[in-house]
mmCIF file of the N, C-alpha and C atoms, coordinates in Angstrom:
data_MODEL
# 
_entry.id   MODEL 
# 
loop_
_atom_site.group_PDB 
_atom_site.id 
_atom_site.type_symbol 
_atom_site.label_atom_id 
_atom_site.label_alt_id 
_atom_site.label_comp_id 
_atom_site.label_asym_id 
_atom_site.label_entity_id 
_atom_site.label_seq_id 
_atom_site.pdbx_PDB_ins_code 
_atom_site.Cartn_x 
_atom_site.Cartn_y 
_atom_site.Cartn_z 
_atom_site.occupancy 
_atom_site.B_iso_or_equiv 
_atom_site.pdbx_formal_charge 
_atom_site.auth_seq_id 
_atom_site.auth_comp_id 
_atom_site.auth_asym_id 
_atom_site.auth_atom_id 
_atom_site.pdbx_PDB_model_num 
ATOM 1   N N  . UNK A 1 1  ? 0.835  -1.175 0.000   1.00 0.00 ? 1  UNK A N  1 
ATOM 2   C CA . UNK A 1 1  ? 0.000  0.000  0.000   1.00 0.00 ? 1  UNK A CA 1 
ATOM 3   C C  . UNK A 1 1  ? 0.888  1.248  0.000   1.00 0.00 ? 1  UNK A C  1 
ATOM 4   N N  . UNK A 1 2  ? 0.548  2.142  -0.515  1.00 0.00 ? 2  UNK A N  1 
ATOM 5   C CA . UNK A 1 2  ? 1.427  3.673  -1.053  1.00 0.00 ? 2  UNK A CA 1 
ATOM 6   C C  . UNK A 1 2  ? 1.015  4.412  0.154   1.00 0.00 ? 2  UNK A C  1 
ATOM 7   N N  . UNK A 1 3  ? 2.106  5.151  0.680   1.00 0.00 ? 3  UNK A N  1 
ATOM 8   C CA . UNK A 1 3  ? 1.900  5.807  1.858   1.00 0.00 ? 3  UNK A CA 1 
ATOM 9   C C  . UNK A 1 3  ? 2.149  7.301  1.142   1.00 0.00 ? 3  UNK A C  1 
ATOM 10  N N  . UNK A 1 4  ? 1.602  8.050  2.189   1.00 0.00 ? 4  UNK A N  1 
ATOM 11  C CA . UNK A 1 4  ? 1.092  9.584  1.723   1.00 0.00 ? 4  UNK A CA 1 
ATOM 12  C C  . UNK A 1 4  ? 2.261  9.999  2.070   1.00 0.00 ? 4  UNK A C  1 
ATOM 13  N N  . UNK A 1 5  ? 2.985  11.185 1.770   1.00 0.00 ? 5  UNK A N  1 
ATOM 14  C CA . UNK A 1 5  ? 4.406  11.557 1.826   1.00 0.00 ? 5  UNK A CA 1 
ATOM 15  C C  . UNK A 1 5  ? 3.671  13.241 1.656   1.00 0.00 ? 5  UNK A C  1 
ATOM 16  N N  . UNK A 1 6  ? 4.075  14.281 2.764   1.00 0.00 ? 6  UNK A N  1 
ATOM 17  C CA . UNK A 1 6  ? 4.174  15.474 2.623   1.00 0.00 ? 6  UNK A CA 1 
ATOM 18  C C  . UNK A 1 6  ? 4.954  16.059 1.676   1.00 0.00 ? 6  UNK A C  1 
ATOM 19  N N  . UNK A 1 7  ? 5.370  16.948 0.747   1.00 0.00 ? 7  UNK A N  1 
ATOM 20  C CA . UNK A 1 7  ? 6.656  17.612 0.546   1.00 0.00 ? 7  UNK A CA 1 
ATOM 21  C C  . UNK A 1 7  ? 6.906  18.770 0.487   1.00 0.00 ? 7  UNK A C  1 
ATOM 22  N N  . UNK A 1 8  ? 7.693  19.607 0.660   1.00 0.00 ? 8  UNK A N  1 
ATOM 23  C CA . UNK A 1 8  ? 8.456  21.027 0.452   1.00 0.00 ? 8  UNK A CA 1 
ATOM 24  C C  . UNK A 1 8  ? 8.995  20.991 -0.117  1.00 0.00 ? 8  UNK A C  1 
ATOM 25  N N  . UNK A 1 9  ? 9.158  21.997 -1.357  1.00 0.00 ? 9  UNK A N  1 
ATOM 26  C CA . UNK A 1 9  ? 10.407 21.864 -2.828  1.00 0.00 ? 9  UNK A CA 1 
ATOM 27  C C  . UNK A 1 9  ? 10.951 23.595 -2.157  1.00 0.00 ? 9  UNK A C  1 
ATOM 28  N N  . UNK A 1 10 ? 12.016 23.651 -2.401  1.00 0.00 ? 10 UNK A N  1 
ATOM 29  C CA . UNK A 1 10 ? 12.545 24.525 -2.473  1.00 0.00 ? 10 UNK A CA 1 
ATOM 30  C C  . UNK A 1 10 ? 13.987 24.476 -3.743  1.00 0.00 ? 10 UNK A C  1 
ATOM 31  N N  . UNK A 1 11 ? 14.047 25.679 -4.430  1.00 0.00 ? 11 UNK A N  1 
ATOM 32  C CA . UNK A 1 11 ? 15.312 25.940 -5.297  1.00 0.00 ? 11 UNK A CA 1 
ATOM 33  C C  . UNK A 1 11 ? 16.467 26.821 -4.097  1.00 0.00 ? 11 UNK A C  1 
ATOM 34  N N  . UNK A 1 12 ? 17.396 26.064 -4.279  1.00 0.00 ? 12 UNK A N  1 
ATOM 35  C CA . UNK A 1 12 ? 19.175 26.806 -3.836  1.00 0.00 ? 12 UNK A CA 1 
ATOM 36  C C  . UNK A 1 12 ? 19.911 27.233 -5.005  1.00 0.00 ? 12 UNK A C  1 
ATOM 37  N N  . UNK A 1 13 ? 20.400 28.072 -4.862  1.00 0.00 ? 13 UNK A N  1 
ATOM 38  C CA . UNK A 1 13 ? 21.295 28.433 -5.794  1.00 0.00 ? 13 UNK A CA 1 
ATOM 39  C C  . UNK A 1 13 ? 22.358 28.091 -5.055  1.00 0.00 ? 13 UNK A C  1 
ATOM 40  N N  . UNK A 1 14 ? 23.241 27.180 -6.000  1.00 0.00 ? 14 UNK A N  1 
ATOM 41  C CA . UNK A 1 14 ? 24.349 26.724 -5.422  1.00 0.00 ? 14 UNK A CA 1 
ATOM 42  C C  . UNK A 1 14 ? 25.826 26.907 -6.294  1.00 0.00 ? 14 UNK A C  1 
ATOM 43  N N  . UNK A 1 15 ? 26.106 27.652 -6.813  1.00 0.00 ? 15 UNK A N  1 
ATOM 44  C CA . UNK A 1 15 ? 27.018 28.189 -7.538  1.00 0.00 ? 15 UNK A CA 1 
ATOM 45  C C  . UNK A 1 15 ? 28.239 27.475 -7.792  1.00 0.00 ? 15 UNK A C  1 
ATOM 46  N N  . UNK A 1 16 ? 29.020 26.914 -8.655  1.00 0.00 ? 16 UNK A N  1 
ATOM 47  C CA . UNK A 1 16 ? 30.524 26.297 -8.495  1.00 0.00 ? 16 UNK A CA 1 
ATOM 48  C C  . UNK A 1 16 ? 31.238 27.275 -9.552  1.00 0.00 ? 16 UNK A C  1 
ATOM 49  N N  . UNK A 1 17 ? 32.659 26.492 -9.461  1.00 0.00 ? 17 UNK A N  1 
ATOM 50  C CA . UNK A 1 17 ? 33.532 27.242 -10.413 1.00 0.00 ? 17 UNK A CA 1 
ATOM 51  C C  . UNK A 1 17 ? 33.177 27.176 -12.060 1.00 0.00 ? 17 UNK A C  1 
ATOM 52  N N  . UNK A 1 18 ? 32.772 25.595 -12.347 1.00 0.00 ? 18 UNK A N  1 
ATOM 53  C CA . UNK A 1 18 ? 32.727 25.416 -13.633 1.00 0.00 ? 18 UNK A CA 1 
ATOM 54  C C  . UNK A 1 18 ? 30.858 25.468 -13.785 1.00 0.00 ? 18 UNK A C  1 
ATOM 55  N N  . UNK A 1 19 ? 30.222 25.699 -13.163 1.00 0.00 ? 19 UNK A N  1 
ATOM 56  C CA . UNK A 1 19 ? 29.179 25.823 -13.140 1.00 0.00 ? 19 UNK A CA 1 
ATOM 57  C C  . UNK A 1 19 ? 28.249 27.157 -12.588 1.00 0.00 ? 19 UNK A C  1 
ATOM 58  N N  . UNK A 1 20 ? 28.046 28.508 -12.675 1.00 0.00 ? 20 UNK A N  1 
ATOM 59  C CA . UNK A 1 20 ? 28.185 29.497 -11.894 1.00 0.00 ? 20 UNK A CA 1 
ATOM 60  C C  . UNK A 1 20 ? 26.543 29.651 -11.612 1.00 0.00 ? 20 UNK A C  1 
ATOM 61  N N  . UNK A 1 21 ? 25.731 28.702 -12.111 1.00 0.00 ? 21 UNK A N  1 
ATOM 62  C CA . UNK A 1 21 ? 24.296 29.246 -12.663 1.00 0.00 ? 21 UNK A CA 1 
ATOM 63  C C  . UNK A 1 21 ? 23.751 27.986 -11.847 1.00 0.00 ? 21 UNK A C  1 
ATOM 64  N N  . UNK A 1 22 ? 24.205 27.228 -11.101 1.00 0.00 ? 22 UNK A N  1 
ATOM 65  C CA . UNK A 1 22 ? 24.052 25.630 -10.741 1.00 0.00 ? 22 UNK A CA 1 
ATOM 66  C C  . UNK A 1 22 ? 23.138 26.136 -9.729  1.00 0.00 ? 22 UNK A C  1 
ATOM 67  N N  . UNK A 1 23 ? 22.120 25.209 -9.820  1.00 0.00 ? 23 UNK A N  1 
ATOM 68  C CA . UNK A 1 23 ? 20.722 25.441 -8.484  1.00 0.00 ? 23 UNK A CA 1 
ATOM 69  C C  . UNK A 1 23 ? 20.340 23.913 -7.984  1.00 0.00 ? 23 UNK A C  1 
ATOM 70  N N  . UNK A 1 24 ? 20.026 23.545 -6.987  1.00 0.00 ? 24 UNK A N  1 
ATOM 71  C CA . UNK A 1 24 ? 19.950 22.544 -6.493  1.00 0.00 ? 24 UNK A CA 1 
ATOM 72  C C  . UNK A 1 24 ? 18.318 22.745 -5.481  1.00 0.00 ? 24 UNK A C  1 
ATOM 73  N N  . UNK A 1 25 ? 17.307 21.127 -5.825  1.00 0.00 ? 25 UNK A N  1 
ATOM 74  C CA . UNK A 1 25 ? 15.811 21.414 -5.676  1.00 0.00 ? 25 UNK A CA 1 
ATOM 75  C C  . UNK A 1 25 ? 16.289 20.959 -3.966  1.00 0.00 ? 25 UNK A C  1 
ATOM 76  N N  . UNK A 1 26 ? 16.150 21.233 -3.026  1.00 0.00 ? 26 UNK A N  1 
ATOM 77  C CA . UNK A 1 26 ? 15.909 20.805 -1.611  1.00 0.00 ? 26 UNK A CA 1 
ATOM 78  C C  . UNK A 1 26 ? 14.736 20.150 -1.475  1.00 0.00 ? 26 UNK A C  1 
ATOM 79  N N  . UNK A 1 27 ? 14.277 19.016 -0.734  1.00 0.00 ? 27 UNK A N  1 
ATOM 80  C CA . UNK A 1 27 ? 12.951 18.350 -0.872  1.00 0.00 ? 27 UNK A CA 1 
ATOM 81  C C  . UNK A 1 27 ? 12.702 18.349 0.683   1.00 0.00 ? 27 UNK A C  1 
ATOM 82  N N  . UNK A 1 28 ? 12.017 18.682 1.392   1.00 0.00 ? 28 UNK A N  1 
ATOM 83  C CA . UNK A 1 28 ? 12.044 18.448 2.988   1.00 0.00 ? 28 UNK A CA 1 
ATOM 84  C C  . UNK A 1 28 ? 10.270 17.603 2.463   1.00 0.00 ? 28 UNK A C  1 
ATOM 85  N N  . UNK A 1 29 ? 10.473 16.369 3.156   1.00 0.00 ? 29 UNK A N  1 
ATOM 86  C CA . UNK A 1 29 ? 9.522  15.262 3.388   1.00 0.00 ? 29 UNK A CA 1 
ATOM 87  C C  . UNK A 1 29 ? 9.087  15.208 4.597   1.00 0.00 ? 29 UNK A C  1 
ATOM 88  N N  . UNK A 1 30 ? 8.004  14.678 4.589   1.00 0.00 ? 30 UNK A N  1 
ATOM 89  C CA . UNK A 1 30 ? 7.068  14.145 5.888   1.00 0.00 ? 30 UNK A CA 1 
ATOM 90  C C  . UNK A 1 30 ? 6.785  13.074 5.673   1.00 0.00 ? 30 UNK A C  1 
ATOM 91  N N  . UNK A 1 31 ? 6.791  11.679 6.353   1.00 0.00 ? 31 UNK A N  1 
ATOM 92  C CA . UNK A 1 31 ? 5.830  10.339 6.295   1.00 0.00 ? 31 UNK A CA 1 
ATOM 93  C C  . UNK A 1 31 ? 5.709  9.867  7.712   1.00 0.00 ? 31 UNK A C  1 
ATOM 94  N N  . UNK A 1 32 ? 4.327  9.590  7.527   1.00 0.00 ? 32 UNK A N  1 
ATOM 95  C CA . UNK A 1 32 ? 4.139  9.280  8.461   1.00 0.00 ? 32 UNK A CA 1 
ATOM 96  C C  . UNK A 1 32 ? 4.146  9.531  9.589   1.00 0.00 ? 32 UNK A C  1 
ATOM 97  N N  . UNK A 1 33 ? 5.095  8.343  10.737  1.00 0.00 ? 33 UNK A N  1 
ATOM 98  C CA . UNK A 1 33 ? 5.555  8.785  11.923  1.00 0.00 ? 33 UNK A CA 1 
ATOM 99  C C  . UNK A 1 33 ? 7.106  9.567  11.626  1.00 0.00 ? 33 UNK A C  1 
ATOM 100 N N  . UNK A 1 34 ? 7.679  8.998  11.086  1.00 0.00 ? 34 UNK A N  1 
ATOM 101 C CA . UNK A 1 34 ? 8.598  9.771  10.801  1.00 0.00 ? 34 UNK A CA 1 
ATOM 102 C C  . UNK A 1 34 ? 9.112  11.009 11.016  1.00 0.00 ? 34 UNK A C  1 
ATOM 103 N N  . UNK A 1 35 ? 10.039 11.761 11.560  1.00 0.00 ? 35 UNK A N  1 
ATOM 104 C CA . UNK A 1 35 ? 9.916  13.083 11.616  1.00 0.00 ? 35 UNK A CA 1 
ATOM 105 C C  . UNK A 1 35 ? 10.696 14.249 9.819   1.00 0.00 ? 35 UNK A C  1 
ATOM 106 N N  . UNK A 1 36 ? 10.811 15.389 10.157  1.00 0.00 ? 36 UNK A N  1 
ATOM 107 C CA . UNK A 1 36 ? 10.857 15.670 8.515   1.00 0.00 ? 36 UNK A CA 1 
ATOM 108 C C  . UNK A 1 36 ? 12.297 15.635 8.116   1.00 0.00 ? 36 UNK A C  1 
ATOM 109 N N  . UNK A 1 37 ? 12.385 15.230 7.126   1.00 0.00 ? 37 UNK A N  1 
ATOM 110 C CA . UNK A 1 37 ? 13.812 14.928 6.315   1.00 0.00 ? 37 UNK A CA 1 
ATOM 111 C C  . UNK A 1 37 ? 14.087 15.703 5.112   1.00 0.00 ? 37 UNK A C  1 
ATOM 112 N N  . UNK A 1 38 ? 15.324 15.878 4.579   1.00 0.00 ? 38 UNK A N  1 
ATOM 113 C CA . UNK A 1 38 ? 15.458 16.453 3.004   1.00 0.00 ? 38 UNK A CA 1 
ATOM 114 C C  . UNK A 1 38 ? 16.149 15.255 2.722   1.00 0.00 ? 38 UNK A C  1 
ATOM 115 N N  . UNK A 1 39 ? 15.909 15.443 1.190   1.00 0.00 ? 39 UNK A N  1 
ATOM 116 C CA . UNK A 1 39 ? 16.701 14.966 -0.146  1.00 0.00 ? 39 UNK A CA 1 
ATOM 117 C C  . UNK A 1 39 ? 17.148 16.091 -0.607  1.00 0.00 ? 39 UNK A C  1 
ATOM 118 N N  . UNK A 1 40 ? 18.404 16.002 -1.318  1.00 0.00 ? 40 UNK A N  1 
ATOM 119 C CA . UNK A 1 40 ? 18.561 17.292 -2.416  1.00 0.00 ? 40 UNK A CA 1 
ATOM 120 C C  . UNK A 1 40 ? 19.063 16.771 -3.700  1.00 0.00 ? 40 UNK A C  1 
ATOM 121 N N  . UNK A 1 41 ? 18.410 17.292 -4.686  1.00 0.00 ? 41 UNK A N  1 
ATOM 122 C CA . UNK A 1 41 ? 18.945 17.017 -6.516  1.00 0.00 ? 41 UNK A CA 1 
ATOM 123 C C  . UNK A 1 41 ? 18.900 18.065 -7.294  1.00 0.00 ? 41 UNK A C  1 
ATOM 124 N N  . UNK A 1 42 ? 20.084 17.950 -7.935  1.00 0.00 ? 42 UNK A N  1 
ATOM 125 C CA . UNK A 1 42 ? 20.136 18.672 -9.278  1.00 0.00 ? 42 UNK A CA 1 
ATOM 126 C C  . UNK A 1 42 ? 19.478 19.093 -9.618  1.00 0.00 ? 42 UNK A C  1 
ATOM 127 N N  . UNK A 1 43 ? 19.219 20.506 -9.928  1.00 0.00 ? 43 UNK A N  1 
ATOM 128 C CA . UNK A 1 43 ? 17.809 21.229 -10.644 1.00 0.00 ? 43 UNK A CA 1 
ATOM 129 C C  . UNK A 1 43 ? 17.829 20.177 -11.958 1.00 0.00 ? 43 UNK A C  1 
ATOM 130 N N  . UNK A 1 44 ? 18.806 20.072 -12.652 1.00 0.00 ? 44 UNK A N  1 
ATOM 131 C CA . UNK A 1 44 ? 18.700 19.206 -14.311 1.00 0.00 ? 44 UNK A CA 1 
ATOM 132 C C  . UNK A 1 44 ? 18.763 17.669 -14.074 1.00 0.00 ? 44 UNK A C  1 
ATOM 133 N N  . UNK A 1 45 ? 18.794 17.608 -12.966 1.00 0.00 ? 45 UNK A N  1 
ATOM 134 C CA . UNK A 1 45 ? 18.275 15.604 -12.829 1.00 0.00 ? 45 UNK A CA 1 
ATOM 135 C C  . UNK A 1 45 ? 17.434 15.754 -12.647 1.00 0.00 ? 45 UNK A C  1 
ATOM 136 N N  . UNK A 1 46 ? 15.854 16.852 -11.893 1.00 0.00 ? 46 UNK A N  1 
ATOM 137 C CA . UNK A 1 46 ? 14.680 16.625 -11.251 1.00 0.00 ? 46 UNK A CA 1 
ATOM 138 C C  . UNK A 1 46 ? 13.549 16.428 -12.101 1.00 0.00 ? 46 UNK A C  1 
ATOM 139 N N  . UNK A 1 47 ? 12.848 15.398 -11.695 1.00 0.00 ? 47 UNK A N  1 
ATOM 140 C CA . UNK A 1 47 ? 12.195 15.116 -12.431 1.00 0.00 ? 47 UNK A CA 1 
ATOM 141 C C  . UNK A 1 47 ? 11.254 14.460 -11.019 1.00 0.00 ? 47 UNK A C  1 
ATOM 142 N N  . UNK A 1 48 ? 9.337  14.199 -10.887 1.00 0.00 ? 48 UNK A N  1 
ATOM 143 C CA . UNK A 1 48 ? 8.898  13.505 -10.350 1.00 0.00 ? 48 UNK A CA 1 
ATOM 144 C C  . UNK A 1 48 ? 8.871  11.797 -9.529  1.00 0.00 ? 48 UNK A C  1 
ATOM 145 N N  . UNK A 1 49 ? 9.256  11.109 -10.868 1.00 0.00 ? 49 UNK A N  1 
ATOM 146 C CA . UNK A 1 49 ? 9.915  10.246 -10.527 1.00 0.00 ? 49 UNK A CA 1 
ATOM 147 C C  . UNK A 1 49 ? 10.962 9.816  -9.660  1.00 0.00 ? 49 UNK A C  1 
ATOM 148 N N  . UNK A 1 50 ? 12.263 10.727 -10.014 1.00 0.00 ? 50 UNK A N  1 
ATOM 149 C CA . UNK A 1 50 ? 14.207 10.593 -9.435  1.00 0.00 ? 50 UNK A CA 1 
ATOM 150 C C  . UNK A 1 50 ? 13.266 11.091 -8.094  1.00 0.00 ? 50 UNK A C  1 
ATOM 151 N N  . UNK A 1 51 ? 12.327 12.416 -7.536  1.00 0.00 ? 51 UNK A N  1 
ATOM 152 C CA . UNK A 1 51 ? 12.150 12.621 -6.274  1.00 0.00 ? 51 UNK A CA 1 
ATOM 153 C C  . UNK A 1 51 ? 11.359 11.398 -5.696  1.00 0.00 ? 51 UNK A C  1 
ATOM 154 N N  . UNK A 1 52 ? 10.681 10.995 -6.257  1.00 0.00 ? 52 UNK A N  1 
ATOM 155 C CA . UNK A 1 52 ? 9.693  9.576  -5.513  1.00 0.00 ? 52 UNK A CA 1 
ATOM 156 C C  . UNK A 1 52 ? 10.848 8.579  -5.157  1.00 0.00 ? 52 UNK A C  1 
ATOM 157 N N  . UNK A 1 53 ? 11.739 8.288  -6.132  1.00 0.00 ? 53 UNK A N  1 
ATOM 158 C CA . UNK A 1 53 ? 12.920 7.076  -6.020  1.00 0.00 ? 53 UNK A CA 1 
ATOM 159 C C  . UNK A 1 53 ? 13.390 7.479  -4.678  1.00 0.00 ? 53 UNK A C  1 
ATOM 160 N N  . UNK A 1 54 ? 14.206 9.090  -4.610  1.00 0.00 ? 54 UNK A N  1 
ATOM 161 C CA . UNK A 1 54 ? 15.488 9.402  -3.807  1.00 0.00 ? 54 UNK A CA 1 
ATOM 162 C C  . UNK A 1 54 ? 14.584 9.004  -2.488  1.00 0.00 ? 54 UNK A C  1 
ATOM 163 N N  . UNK A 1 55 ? 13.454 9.889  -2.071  1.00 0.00 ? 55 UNK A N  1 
ATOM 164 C CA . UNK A 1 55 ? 12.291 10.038 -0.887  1.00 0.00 ? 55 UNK A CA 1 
ATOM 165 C C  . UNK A 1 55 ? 12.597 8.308  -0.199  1.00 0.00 ? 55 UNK A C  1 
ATOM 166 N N  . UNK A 1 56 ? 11.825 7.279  -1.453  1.00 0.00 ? 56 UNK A N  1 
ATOM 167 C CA . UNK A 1 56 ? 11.629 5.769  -0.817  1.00 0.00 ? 56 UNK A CA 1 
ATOM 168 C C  . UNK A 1 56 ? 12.802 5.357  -0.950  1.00 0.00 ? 56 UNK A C  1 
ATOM 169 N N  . UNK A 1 57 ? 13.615 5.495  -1.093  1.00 0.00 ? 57 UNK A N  1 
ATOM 170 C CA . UNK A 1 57 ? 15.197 4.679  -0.809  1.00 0.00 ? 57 UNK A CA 1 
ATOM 171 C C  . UNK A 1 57 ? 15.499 5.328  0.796   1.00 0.00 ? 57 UNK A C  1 
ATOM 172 N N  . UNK A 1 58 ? 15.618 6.880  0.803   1.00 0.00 ? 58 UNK A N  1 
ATOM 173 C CA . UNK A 1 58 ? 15.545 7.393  2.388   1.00 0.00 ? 58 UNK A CA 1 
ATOM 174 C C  . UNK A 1 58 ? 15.040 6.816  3.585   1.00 0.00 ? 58 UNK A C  1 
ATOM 175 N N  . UNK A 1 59 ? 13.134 6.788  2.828   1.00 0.00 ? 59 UNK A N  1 
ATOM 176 C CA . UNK A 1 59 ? 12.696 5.986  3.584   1.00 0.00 ? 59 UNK A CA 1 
ATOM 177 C C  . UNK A 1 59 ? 13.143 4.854  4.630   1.00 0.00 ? 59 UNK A C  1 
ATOM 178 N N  . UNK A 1 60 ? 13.246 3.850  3.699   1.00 0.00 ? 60 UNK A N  1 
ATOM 179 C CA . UNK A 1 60 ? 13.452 2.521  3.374   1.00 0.00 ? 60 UNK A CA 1 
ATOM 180 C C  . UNK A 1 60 ? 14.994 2.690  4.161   1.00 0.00 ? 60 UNK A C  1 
ATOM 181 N N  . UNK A 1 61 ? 15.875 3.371  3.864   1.00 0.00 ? 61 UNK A N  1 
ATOM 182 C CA . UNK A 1 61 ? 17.023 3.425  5.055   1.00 0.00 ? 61 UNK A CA 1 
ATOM 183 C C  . UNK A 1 61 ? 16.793 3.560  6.262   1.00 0.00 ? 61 UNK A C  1 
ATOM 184 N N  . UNK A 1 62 ? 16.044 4.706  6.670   1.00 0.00 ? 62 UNK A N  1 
ATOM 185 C CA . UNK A 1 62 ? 15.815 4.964  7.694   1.00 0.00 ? 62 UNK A CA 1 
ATOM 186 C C  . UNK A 1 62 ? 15.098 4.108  8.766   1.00 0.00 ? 62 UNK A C  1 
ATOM 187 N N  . UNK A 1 63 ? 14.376 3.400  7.964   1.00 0.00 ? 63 UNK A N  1 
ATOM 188 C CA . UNK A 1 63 ? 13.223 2.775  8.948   1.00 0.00 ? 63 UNK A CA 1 
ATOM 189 C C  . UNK A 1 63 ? 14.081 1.370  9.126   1.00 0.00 ? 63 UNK A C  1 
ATOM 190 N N  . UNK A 1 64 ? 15.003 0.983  8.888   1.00 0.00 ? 64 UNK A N  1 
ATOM 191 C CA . UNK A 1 64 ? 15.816 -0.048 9.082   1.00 0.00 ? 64 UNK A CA 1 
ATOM 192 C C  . UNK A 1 64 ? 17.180 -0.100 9.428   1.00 0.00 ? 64 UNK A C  1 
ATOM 193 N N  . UNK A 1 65 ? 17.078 1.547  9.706   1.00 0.00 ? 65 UNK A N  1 
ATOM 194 C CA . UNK A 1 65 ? 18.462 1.969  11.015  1.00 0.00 ? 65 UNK A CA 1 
ATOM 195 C C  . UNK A 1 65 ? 18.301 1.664  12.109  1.00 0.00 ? 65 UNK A C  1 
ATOM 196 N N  . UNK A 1 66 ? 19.444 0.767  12.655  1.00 0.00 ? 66 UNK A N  1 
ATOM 197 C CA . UNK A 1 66 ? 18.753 0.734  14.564  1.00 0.00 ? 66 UNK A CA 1 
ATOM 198 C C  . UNK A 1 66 ? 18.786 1.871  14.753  1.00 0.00 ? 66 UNK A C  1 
ATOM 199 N N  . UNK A 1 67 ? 18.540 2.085  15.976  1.00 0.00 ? 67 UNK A N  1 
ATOM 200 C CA . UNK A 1 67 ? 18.725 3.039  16.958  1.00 0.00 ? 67 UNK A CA 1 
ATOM 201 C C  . UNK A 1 67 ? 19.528 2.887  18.513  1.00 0.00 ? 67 UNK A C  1 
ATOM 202 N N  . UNK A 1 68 ? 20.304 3.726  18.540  1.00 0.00 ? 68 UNK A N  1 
ATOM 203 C CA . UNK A 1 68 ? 21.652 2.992  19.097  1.00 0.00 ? 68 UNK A CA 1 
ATOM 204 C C  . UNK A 1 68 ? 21.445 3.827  20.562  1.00 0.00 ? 68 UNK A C  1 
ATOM 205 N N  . UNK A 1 69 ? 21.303 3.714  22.245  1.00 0.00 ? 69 UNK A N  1 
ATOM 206 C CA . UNK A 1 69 ? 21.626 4.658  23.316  1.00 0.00 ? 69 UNK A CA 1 
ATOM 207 C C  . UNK A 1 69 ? 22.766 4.881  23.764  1.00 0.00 ? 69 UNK A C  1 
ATOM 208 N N  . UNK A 1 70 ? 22.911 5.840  23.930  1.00 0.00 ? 70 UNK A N  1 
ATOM 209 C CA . UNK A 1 70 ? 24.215 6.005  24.711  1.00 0.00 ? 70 UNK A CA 1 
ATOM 210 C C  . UNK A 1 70 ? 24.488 6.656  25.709  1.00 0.00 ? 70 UNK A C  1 
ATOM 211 N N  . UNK A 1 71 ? 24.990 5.919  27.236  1.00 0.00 ? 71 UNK A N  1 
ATOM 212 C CA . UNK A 1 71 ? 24.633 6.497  28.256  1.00 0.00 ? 71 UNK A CA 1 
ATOM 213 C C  . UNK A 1 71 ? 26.618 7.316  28.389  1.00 0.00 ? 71 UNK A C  1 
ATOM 214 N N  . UNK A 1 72 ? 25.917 8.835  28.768  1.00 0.00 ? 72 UNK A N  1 
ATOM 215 C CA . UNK A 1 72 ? 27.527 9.405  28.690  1.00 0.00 ? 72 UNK A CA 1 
ATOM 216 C C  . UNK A 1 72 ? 27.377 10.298 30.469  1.00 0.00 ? 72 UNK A C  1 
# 
């Protein structure tokens, strides 16, 4: 079953040497319980899809990270 996913797009301008015009999409997500996360891609890789992929691979990491205590 497809779970509902919040999102926030935002554009960065992220400037390099050989690239001076370079912008990068920021994605801040919501699922679920989850609390909120970014992805970030290439303004010229973005496409609907590459953001659905990057989002459920995150996912899918995250929710199968332990979670580690540490008493200091």
């Amino acid at each position: 079953m497809a779970q509902q996913v919040r999102i926030k797009r935002t554009t960065l301008a992220t400037p390099a040497i050989d690239d001076p015009e370079r912008r990068t999409i920021q994605v801040e997500y919501v699922a679920g319980e989850l609390p909120p996360h970014f992805v970030f891609i290439p303004e010229k890789e973005w496409t609907k899809e590459r953001e659905a992929e990057l989002i459920k691979a995150d996912m899918k990491k995250r929710l199968t990270t332990t979670e580690e205590t540490l008493t200091i």
